[in-house]
N, C-alpha and C positions, 0 to 999 in steps of 0.2 A: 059879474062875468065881464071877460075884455069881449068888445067888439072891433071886430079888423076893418079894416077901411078895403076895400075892395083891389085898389091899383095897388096898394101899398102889399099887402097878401100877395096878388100876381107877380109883383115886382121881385118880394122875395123868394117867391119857390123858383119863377124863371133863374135868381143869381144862383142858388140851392142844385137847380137840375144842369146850369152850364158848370160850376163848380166839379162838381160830381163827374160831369163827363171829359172834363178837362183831367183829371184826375187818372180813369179812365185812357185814356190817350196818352200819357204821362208815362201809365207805367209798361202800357204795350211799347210805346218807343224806346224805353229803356231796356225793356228786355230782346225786342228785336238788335239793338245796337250792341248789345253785349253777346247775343249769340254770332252775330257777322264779324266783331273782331276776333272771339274766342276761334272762331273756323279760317280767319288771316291769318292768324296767329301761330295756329297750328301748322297752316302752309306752309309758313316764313321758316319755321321751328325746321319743318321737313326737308325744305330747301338750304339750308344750313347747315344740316346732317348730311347731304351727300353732294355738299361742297368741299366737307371738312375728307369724307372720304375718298 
């Protein structure tokens, strides 16, 4: 059986659980950034339609 060395163990779940929450934060920013341009977007679209008209 492997035995783990103590700090080495901590050292890896801490990169495991920063990892993981980076990840986490990663995909909320992306989906936040993609709903604020999709609704600019829209704006621009709307403001353009009743330029043209």
């Amino acid at each position: 059986m492997i035995q783990y060395n103590d700090k080495l163990y901590k050292k890896v779940s801490g990169a495991g659980k920063a990892g993981i929450t980076i990840g986490i934060i990663s995909i909320i920013t992306g989906i936040s950034i993609g709903i604020i341009s999709i609704i600019f977007g829209s704006k621009l679209i709307n403001a353009r339609n009743q330029l043209i008209d």
